[in-house]
Backbone as CSV, one residue per row, in Angstrom:
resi,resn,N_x,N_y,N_z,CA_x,CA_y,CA_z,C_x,C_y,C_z
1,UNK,-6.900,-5.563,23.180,-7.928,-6.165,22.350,-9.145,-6.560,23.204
2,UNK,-8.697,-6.831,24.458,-9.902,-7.641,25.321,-10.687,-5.971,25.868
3,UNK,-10.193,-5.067,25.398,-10.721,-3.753,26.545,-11.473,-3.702,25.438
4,UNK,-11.459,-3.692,24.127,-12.316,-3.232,22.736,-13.239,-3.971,22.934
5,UNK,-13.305,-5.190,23.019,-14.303,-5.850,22.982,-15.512,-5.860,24.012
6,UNK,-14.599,-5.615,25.325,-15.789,-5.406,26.562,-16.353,-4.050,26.338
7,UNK,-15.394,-3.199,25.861,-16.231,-1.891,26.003,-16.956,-1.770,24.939
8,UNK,-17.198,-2.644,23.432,-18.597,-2.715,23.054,-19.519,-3.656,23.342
9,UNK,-19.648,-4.100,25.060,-20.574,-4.741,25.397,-20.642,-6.609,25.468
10,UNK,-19.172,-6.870,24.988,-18.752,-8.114,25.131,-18.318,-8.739,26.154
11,UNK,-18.795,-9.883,26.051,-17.976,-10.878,27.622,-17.079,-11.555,27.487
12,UNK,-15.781,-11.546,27.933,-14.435,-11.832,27.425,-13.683,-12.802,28.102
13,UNK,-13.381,-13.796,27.356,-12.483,-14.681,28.218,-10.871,-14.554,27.664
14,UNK,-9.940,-13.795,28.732,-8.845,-13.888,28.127,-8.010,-15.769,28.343
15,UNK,-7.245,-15.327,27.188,-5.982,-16.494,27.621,-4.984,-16.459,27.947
16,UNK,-3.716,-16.938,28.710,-2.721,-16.876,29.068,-2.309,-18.293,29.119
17,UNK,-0.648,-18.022,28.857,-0.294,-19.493,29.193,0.516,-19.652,30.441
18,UNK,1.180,-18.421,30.944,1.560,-18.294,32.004,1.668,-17.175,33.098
19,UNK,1.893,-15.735,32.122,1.581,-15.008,32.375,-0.131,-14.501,33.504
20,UNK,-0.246,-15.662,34.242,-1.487,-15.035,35.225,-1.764,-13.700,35.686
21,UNK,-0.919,-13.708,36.692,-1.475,-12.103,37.009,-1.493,-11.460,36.195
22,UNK,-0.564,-11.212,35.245,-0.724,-9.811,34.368,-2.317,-9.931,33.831
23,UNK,-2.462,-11.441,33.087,-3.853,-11.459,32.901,-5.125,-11.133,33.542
24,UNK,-4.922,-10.991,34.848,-6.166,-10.483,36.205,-6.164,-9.419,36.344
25,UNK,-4.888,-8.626,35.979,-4.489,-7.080,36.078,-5.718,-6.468,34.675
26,UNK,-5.286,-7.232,33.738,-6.151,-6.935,32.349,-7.855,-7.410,32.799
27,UNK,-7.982,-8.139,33.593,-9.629,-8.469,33.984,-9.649,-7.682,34.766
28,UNK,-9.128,-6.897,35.466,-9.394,-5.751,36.354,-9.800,-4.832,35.410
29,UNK,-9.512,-4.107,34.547,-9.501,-3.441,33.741,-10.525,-3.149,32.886
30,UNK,-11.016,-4.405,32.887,-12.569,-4.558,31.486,-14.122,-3.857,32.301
31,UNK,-14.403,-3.158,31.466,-15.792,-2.682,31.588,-16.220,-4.063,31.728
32,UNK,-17.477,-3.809,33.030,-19.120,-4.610,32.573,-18.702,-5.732,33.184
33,UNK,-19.116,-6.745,33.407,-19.577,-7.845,34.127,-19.227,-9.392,32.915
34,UNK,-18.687,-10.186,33.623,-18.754,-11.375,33.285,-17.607,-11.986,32.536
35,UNK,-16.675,-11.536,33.145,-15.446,-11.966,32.322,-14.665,-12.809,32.908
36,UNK,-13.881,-13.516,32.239,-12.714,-14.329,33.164,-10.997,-14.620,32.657
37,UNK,-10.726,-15.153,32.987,-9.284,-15.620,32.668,-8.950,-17.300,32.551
38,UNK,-8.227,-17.855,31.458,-8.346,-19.352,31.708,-6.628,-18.969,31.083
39,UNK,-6.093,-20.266,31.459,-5.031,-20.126,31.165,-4.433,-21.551,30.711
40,UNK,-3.208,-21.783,29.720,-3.511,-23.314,28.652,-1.727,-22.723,27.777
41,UNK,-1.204,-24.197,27.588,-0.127,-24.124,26.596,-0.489,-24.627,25.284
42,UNK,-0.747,-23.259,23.926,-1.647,-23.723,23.136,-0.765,-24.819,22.081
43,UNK,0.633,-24.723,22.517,1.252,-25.914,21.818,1.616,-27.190,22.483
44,UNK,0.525,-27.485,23.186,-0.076,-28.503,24.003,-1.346,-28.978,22.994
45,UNK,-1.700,-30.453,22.007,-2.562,-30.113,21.574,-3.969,-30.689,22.471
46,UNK,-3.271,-31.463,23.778,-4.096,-32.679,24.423,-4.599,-31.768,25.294
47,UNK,-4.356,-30.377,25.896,-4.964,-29.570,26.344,-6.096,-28.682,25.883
48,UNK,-5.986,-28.300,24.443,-6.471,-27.357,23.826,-8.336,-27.921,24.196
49,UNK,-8.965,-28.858,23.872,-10.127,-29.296,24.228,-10.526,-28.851,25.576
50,UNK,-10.329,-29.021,26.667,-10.546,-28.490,27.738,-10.006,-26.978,27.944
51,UNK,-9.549,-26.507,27.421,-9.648,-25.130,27.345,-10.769,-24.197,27.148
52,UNK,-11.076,-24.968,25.600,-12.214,-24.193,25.153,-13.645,-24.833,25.774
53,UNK,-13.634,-26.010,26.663,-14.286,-26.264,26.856,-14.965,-25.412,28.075
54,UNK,-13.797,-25.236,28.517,-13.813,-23.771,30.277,-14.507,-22.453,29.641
55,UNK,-13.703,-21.997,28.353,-14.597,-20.905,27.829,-15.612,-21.193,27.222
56,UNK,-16.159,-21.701,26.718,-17.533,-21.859,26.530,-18.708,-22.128,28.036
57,UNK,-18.466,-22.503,28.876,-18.850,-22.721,30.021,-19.236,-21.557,30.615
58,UNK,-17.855,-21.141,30.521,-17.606,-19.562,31.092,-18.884,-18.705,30.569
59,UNK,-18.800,-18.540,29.149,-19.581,-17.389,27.978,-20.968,-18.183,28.187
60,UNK,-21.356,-19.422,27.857,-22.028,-20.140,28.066,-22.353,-20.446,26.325
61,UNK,-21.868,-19.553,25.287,-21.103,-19.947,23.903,-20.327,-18.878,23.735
62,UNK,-18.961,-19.683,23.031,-18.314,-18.720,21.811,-18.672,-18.112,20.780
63,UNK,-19.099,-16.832,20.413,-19.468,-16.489,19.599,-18.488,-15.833,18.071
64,UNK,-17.050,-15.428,19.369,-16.213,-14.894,18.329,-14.629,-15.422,18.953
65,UNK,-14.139,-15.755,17.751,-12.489,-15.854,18.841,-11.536,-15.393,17.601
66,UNK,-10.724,-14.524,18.563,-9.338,-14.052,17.643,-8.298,-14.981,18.355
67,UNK,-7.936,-15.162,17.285,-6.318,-16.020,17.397,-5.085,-15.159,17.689
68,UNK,-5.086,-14.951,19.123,-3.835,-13.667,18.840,-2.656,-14.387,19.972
69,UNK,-2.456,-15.295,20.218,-1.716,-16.301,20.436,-0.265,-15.964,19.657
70,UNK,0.890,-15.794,19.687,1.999,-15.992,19.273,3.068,-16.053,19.959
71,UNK,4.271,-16.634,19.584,5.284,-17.252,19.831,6.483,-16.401,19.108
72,UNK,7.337,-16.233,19.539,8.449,-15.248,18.562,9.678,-15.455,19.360
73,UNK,10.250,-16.568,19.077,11.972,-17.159,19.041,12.664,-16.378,18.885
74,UNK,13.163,-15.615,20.242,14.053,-14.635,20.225,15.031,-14.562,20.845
75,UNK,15.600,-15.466,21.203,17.036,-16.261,21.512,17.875,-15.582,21.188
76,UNK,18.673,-15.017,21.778,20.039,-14.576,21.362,20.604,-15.459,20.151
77,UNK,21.424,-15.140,19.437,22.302,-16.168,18.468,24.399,-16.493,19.123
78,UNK,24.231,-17.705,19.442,25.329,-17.499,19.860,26.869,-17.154,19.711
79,UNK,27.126,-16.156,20.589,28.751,-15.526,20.031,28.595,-14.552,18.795
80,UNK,27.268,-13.823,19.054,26.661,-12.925,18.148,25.657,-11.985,19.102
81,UNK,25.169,-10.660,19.344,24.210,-9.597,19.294,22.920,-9.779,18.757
82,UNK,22.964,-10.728,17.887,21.736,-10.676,17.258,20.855,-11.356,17.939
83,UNK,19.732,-11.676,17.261,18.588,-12.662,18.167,17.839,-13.446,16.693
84,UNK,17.341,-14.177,17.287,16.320,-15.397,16.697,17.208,-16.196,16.297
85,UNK,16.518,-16.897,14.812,17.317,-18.067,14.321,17.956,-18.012,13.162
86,UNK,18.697,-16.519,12.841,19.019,-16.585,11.479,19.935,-17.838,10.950
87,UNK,19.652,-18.182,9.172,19.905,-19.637,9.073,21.764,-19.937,9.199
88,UNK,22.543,-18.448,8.909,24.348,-18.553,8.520,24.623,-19.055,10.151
89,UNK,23.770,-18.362,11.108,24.263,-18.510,12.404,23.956,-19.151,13.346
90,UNK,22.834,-20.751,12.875,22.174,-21.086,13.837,22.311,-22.625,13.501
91,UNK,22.645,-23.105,14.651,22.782,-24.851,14.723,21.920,-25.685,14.253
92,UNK,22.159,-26.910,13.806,21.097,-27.202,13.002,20.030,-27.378,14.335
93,UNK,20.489,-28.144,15.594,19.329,-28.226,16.935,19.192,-27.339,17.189
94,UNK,19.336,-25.974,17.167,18.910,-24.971,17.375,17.626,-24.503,16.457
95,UNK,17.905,-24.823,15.164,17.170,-24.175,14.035,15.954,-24.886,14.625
96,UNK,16.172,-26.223,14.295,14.662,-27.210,14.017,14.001,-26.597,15.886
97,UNK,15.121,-26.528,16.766,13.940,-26.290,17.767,13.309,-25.274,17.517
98,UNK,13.671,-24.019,17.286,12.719,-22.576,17.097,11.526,-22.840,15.826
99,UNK,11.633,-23.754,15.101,10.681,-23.820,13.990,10.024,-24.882,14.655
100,UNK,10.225,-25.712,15.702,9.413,-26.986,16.500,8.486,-25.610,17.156
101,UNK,8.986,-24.849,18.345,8.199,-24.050,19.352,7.247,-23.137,18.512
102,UNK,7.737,-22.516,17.746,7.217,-21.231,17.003,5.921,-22.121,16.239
103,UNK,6.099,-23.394,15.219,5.022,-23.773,14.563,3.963,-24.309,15.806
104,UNK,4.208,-25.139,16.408,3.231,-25.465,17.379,2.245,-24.494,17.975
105,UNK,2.715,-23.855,18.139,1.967,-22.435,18.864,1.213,-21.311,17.800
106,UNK,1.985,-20.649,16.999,1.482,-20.056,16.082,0.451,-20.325,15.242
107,UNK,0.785,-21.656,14.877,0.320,-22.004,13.543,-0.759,-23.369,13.756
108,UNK,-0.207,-24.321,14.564,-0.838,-25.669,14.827,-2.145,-25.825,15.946
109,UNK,-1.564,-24.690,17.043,-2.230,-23.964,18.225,-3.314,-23.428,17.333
110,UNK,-3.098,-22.366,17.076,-4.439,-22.132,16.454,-5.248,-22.429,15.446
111,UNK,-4.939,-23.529,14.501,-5.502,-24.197,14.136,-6.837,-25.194,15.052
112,UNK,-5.750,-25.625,15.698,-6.367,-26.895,16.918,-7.627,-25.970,17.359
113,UNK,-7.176,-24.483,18.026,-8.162,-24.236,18.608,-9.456,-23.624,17.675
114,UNK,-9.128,-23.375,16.695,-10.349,-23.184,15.621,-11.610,-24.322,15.558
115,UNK,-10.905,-25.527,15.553,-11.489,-26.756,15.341,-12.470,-26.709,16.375
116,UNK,-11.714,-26.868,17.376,-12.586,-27.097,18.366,-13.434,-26.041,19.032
117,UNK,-13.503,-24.203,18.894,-14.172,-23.352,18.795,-15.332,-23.432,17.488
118,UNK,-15.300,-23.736,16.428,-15.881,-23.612,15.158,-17.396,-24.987,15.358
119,UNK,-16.261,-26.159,15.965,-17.558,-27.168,16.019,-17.865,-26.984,17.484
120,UNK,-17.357,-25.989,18.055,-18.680,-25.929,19.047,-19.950,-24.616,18.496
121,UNK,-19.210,-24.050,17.619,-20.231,-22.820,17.179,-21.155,-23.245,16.301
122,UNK,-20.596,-24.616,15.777,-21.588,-25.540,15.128,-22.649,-26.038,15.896
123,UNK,-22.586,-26.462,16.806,-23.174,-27.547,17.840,-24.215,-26.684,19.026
124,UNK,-23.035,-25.552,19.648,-24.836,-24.618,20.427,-25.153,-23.612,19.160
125,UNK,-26.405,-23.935,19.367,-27.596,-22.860,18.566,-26.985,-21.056,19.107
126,UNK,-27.218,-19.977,18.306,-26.661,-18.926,18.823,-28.062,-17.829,19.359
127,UNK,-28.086,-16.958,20.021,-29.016,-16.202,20.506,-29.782,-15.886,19.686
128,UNK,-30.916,-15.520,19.483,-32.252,-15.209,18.185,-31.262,-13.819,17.846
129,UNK,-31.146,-13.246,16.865,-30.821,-12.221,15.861,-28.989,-12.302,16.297
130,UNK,-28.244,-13.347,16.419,-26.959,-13.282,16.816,-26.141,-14.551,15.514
131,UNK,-25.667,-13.927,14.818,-25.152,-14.992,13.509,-24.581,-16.057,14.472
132,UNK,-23.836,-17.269,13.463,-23.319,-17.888,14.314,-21.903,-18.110,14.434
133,UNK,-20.984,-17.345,14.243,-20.042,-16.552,15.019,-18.951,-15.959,13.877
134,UNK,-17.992,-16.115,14.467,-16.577,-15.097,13.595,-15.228,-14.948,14.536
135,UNK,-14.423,-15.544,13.195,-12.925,-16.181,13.852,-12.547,-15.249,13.043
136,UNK,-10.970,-14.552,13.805,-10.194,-13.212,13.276,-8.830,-13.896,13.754
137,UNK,-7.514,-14.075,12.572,-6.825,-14.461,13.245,-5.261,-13.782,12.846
138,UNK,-4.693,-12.703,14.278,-3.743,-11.923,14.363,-2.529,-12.388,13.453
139,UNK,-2.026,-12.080,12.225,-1.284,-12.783,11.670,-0.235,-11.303,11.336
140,UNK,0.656,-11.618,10.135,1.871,-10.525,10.162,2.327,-9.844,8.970
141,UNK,2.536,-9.043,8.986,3.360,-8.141,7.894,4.827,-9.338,7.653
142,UNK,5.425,-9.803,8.158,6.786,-10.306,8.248,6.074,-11.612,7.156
143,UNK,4.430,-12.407,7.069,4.392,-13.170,6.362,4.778,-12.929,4.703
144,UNK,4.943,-11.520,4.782,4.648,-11.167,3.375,6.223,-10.792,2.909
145,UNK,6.547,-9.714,4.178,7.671,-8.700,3.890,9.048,-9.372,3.724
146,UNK,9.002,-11.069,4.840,9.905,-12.095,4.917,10.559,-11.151,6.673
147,UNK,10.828,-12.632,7.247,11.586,-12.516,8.346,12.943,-13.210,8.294
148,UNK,14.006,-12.236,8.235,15.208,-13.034,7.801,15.924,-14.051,9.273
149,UNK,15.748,-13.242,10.322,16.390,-12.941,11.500,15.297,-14.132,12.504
150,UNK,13.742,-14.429,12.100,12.891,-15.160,12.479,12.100,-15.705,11.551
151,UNK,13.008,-16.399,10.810,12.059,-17.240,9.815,10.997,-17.859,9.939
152,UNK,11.042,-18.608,11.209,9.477,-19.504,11.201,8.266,-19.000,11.848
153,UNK,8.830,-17.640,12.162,7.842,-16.505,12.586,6.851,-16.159,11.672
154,UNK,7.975,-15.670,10.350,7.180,-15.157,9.027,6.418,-16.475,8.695
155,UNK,6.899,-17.638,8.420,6.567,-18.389,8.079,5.112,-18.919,8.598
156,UNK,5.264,-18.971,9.982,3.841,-19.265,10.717,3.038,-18.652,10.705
157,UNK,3.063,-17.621,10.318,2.261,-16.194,10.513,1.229,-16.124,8.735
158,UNK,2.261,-16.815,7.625,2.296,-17.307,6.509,0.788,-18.276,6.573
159,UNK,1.024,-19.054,7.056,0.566,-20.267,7.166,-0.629,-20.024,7.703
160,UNK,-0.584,-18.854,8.724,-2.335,-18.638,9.756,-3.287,-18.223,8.394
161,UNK,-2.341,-17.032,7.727,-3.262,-16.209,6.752,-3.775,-17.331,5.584
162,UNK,-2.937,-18.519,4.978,-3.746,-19.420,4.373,-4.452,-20.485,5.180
163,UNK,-4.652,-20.574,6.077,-5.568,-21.645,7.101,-6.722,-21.167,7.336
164,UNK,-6.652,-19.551,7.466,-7.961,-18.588,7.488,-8.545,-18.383,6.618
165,UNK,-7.988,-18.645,5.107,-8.826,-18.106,4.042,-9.023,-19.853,3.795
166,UNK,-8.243,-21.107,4.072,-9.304,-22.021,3.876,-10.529,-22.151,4.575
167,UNK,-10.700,-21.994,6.043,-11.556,-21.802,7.249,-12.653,-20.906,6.343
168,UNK,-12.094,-19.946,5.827,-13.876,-18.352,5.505,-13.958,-19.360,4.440
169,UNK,-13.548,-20.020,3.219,-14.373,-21.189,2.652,-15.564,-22.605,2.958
170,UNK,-14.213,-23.115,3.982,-14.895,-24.244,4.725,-16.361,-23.671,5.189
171,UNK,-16.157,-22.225,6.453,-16.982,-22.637,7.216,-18.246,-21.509,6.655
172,UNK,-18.396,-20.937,5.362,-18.775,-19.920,5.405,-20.348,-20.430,4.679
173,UNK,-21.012,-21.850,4.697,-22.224,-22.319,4.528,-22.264,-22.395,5.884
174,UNK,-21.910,-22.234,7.248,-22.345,-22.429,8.722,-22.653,-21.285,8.712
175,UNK,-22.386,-19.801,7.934,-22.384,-18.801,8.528,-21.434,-18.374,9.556
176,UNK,-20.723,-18.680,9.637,-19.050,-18.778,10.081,-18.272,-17.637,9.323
177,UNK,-18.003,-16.273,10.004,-16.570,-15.466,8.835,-15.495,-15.860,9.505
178,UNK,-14.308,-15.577,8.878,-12.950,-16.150,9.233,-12.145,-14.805,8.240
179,UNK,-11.636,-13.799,8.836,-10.642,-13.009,8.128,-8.869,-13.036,9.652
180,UNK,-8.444,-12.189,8.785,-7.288,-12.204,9.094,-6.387,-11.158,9.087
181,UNK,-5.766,-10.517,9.485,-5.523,-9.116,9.975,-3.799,-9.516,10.155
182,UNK,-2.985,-8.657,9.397,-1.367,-8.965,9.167,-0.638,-7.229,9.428
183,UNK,-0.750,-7.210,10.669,-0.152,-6.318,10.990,1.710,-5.901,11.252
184,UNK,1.685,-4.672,10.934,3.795,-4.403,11.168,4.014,-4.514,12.341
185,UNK,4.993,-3.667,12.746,5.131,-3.368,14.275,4.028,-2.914,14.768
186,UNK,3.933,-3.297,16.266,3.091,-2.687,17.062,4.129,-2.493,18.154
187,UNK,3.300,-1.318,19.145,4.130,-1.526,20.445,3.738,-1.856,21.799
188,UNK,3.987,-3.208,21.575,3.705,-4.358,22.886,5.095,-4.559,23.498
189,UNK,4.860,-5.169,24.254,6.515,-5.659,25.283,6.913,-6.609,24.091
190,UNK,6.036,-7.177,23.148,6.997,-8.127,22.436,7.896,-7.599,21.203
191,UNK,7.556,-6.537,21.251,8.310,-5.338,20.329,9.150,-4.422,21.060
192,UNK,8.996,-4.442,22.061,10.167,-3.243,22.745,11.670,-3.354,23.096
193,UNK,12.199,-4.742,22.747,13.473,-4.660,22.609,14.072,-4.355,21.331
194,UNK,13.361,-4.009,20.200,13.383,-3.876,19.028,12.969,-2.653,19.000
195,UNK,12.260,-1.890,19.770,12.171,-0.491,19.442,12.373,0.612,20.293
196,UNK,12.862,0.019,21.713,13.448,0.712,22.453,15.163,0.728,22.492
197,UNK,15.612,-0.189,21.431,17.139,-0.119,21.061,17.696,0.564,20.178
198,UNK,18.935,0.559,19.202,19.231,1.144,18.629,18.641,1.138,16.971
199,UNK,17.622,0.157,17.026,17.069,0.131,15.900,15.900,0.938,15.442
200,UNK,15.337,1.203,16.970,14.475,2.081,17.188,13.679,2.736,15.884
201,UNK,14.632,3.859,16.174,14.632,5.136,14.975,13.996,4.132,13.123
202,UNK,14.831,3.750,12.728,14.896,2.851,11.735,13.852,1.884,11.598
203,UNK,13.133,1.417,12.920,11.844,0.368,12.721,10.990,1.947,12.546
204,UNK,10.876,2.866,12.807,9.775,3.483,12.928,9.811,4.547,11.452
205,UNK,10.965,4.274,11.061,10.875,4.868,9.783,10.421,4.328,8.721
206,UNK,10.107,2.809,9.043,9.648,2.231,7.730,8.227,2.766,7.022
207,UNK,7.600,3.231,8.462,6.497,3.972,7.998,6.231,5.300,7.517
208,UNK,5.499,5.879,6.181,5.948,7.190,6.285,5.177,8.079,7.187
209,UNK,4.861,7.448,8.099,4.152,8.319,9.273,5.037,7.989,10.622
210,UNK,6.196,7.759,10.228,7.412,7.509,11.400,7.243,7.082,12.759
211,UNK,6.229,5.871,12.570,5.922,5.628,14.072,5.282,4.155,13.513
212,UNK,4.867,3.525,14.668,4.288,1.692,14.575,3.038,2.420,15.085
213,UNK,2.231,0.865,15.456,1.018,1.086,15.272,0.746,0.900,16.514
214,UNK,-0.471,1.370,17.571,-0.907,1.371,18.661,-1.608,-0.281,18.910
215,UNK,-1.600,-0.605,20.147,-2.238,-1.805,20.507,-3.690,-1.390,19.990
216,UNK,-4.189,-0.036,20.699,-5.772,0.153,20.130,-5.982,-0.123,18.777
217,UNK,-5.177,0.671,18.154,-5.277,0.811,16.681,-5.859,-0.768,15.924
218,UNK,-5.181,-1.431,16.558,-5.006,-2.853,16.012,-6.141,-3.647,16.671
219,UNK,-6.311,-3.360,17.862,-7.710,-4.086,18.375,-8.938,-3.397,17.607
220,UNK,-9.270,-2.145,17.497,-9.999,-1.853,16.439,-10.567,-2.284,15.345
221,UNK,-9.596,-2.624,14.804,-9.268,-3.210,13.447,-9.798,-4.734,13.671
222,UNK,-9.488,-4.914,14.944,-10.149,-6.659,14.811,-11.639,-6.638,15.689
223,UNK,-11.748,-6.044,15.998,-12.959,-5.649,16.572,-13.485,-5.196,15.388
224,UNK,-13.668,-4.906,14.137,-14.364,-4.619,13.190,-14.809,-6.038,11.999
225,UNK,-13.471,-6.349,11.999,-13.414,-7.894,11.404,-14.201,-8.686,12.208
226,UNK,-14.616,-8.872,13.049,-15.495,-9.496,13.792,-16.540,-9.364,13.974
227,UNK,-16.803,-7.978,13.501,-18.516,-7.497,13.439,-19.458,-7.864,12.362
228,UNK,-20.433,-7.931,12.392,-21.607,-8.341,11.305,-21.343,-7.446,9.995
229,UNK,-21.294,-5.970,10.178,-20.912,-5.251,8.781,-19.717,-5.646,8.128
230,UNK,-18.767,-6.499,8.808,-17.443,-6.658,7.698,-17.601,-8.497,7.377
231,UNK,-18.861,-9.166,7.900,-18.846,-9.857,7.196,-18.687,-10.794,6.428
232,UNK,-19.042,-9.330,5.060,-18.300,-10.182,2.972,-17.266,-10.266,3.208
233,UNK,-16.336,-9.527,4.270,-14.826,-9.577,4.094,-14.113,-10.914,4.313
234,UNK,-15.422,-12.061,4.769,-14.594,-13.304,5.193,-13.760,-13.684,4.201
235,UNK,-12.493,-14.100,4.235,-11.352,-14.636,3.253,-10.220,-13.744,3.444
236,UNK,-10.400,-12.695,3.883,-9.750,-11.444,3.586,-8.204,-11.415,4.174
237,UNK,-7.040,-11.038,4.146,-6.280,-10.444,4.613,-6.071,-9.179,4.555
238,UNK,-6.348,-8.336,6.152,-6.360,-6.892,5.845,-4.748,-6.710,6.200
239,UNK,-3.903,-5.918,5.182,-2.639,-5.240,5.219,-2.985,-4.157,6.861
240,UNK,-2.130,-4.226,7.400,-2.105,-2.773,8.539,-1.231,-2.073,9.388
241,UNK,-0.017,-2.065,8.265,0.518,-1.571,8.482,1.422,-0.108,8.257
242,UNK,0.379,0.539,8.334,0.842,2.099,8.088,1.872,2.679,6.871
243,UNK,1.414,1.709,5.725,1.841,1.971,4.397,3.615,1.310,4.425
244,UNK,4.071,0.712,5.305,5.291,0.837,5.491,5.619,-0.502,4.552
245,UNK,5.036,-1.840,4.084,4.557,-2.640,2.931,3.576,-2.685,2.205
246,UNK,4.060,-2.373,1.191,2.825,-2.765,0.510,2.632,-3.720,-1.252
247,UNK,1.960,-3.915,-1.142,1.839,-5.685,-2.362,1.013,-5.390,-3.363
């Protein structure tokens, strides 16, 4: 997502929460000049302020931020193969913790950081012919399709897509868009134990184009939501997942 954006001429601040190097490996990577790396636990909320305060510093304003931040409780289940928190097989301290980690981060995290991105997009003036900005926030097919196996996944993911369509209300007399993008599988490392296993075959059939969706594919897609021509689309949830749900 961060390569889409530099290579149409954007200055990019990635985030990480721990993952560093890999993140410098990815700033190695970006076309063009002026990018950086900050790094923050976004279900930390006493941090989140000085975060964005580094990227804005950095950019010298935010003009656009995607929420692509997530959390996905994938814990083995114990004295079971499976993973996450399904509800027949999971302790009650078990349950409430994966719906404690997963909401904080997913859902509360990026909230927090909206707030405090949005009233700073309020507060600096933006470049002469440059609106004043546009929040896109990575949300899921599983909000819709249901996550049996990671409930508070679907659930949080639930929750981004109505926080975003209150946000393209709230903020859309600032000139503020806010859409939201609910994608299936993709294939990231956070999908590859799920699709490099025996389920493989079977996740990729849900689509009738027998395959998930590319990281590009999907940065695209939010790299468009973020642009001035899409806009009217503020409120929006775009479906994108290769016909494999559909509502």
């Amino acid at each position: 997502m961060a390569k889409a954006f530099a290579a149409a001429g954007d200055r990019v601040v990635l985030h990480c929460r721990g993952a560093v190097d890999k993140a410098h490996d990815v700033l190695a990577e970006l076309p063009g000049d002026g990018h950086a790396v900050v790094s923050g636990d976004l279900g930390d909320p006493a941090g989140i302020p000085a975060l964005v305060e580094e990227s804005a510093a950095l950019l010298g304003r935010i003009d656009v931020l995607v929420n692509n931040a997530a959390l996905f409780v994938d814990d083995p289940v114990a004295g079971s193969r499976r993973i996450g928190h399904p509800l027949a097989d999971t302790s009650y301290d078990a349950w409430v913790a994966a719906w404690r980690r997963t909401l904080s981060v997913n859902l509360e995290g990026a909230a927090h950081l909206t707030w405090c991105v949005a009233r700073q997009m309020l507060e600096v003036e933006p470049a002469d012919g440059i609106r004043r900005g546009a929040i896109v926030n990575v949300g899921s097919r599983g909000a819709y399709r249901g996550e049996p196996d990671v409930p508070a996944y679907g659930a949080s993911k639930a929750g981004l897509h109505a926080f975003g369509q209150s946000m393209a209300v709230s903020l859309a007399p600032h000139d503020i868009t806010v859409t939201s993008i609910a994608p299936g599988f993709i294939a990231t490392d956070m999908a590859a134990q799920s699709l490099d296993g025996p389920a493989g075959d079977a996740v990729r059939a849900q689509s009738p184009f027998n395959r998930v969706a590319t990281p590009e594919e999907v940065a695209a897609a939010v790299l468009w939501l973020a642009s001035p021509p899409a806009g009217w689309s503020s409120g929006a949830v775009l479906d994108f997942n290769g016909a494999s749900y559909l509502r």
